[in-house]
N, C-alpha and C positions, 0 to 999 in steps of 0.2 A: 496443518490444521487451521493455523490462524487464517492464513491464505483463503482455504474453504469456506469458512467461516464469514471472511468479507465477502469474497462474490456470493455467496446467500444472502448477504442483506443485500448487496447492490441490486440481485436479482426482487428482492422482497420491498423495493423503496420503487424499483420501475415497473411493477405490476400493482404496491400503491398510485405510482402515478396516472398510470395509465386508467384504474376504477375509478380514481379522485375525477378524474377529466371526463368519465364516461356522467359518471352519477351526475355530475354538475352540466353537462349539459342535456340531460334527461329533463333537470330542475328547470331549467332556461327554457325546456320546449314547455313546459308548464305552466310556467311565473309568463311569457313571452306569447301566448294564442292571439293569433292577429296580427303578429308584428310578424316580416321578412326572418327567416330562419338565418338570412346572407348576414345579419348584422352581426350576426356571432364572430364571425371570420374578422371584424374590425379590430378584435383583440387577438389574433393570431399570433404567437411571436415569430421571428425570423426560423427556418429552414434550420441554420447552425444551432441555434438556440435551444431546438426542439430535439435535435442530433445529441448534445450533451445532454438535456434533461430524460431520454428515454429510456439514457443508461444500457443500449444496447437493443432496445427492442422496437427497432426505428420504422420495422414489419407493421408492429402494431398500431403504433399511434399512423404511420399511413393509412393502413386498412380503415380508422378509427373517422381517420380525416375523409377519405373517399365515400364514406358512408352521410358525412355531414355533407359532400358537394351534392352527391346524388338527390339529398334530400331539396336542399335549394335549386337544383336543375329543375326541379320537380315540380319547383313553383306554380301557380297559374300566369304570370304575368312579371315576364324579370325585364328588369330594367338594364341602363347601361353600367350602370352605377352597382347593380348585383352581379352582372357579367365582368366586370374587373374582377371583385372580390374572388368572383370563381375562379379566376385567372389566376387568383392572388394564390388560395389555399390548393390548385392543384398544382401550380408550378413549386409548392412546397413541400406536397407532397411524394411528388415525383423527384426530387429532390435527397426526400427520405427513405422513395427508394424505385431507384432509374429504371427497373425492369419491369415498373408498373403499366404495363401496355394499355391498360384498359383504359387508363386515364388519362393519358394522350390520344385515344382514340375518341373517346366520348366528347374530351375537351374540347378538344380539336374541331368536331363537330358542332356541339352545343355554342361556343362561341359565334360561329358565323349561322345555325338557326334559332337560336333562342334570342340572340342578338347580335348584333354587324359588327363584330370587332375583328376583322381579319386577322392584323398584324397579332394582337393576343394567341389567335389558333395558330398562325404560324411558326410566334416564338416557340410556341408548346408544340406543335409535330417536328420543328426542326432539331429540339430536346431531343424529343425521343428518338430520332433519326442518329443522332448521336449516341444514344444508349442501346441502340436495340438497331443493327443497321440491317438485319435480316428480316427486318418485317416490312412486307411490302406495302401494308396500309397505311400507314405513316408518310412515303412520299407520295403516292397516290389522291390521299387527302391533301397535300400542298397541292399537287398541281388542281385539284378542282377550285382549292381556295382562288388560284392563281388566276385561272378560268373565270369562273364564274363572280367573284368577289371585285377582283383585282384587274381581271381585264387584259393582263398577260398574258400572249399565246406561247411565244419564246418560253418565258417560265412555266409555264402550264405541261409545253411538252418535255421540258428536261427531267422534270420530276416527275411526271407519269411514263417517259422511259427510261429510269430509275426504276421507279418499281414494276417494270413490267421487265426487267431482266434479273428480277431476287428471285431464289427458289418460292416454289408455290404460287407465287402468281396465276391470277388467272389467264387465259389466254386470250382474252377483249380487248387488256391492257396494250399489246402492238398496236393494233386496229386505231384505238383513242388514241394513242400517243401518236402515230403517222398522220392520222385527220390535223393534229393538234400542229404538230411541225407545218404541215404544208397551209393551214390557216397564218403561222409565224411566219410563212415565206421560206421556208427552210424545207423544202420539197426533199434534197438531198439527206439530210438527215434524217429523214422518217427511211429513204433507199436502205442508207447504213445500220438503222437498229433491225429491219425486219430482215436482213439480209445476216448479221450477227446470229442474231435470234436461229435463223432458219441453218444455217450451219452447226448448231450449237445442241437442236431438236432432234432426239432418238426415235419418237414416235410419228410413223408414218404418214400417219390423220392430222396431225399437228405439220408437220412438214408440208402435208396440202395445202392446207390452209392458208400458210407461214407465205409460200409462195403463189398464191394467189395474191395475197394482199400486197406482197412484191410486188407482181405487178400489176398492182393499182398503183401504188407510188411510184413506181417508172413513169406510168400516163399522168399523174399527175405535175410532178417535177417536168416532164418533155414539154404540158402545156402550158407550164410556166416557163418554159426555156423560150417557145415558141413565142410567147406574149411578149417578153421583154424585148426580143429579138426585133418584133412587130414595130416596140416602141422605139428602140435604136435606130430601125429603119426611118421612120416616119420622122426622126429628129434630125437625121441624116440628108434626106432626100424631100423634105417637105409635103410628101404625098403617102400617101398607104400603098405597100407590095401588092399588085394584084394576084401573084399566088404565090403559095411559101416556096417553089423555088426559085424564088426573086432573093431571096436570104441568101441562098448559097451564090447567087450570077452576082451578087451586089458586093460577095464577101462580109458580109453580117454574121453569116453561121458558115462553119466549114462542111459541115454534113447537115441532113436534116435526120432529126432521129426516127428510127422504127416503133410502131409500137407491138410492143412485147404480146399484146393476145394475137398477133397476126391481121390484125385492121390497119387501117390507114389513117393520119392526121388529117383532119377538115378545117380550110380554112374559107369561110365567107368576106370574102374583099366589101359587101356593102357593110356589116355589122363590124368588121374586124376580129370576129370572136374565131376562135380554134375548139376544136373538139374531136375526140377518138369516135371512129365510127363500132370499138366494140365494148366502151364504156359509156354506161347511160349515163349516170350520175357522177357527176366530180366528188373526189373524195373532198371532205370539209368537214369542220366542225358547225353543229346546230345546235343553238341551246340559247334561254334567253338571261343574258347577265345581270346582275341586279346593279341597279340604276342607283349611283355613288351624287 
């Protein structure tokens, strides 16, 4: 009985806490019009701190908390100095409780748009990647950070095929993740994930597809084979091969590859360039990175 008796109050002193902290910053949106809502957050206390004060109810004061970022996201006009703070209260959040997906998603985002703090969004997806390893938005969102922010192809495509082999995924993810690798130089690697991928696929339409884009990255990786090949030679023999099978009479390449739609590799001895006569477009990534 005494027993019951305590967890009734413990439960009755953290659903005071939790009113005492709503009410009071009700009053703050009040006493505070005009000033930044992010300044509240400067008195936050630590994660642990907030862990023992909820007495159990670490549900709530997150929920409590994500309601006060959302409001600061919400800003007209956040700074860099509000985008920590936001940094501050959702990694505290999340903290009070890991399987908040929403708030490594939004975070995650809202950092690198509402302002440029990569490495913040990243700490905070690569959290939740930790806590939640089956949601594929989380590396997905590293690798665009990676891309677009950071400038990493290499990283870009490790963690966008990451999440392009978690259940649910959508099926775009190979495609970007392949573009992504053979932008890193890593032609081989985008072979090996769509080719996983495509063994791995029950449905028939998705297995189309899967192998199509196979081979695009066959032609793509063969005309990266072929180029470096090109460049071997020419460092070799101080002139350009007048046609690629000067690679194999010269011993540069043992074979020259096929391409997989059933076309033929073209090489122009005036430009040096190579090209499959039944791919128009080289696979690549396009997108314009923001300027660091």
């Amino acid at each position: 009985m005494i027993l019951i008796i305590r967890q009734m109050a413990l439960a009755a002193l953290g659903l005071a806490f939790v009113a005492g902290s709503y009410f009071l910053h009700v009053r703050l949106d009040q006493l505070q019009e005009g000033v930044q809502k992010i300044q509240r957050f400067m008195f936050l206390p630590q994660a642990q701190v907030l862990r023992v004060a909820s007495l159990g109810y670490q549900g709530v004061v997150a929920d409590f908390l994500w309601i006060q970022a959302i409001q600061a996201m919400g800003e007209k006009k956040t700074t860099e100095e509000a985008g920590r703070w936001i940094y501050r209260v959702l990694d505290i959040l999340t903290t009070l409780d890991p399987k908040f997906v929403r708030a490594y998603e939004a975070g995650g985002l809202a950092l690198c748009t509402l302002v440029v703090l990569p490495e913040e969004s990243n700490a905070l997806l690569e959290k939740g990647m930790k806590h939640n390893p089956d949601v594929w938005q989380l590396p997905f969102y590293l690798g665009i950070n990676y891309y677009f922010e950071l400038g990493d192809d290499a990283k870009a495509a490790e963690y966008v095929a990451r999440a392009a082999r978690l259940p649910a995924a959508p099926a775009y993810l190979s495609g970007l993740a392949a573009r992504l690798y053979v932008s890193a130089k890593a032609p081989q690697n985008a072979v090996e994930l769509i080719a996983s991928l495509y063994e791995q696929a029950a449905d028939g339409e998705v297995r189309h597809v899967l192998e199509q884009r196979l081979k695009e990255a066959i032609v793509a990786r063969d005309l990266q084979v072929l180029e470096e090949a090109i460049r071997r030679y020419r460092d070799r023999y101080s002139k350009h091969p007048g046609q690629l099978e000067d690679l194999v009479a010269q011993g540069v390449l043992n074979a020259l590859p096929h391409d997989p739609f059933g076309g033929q590799y073209l090489y122009d001895p005036s430009t040096q360039v190579v090209s499959s006569s039944s791919v128009k477009e080289r696979m690549a990534m396009k997108g314009n990175r923001r300027q660091r």
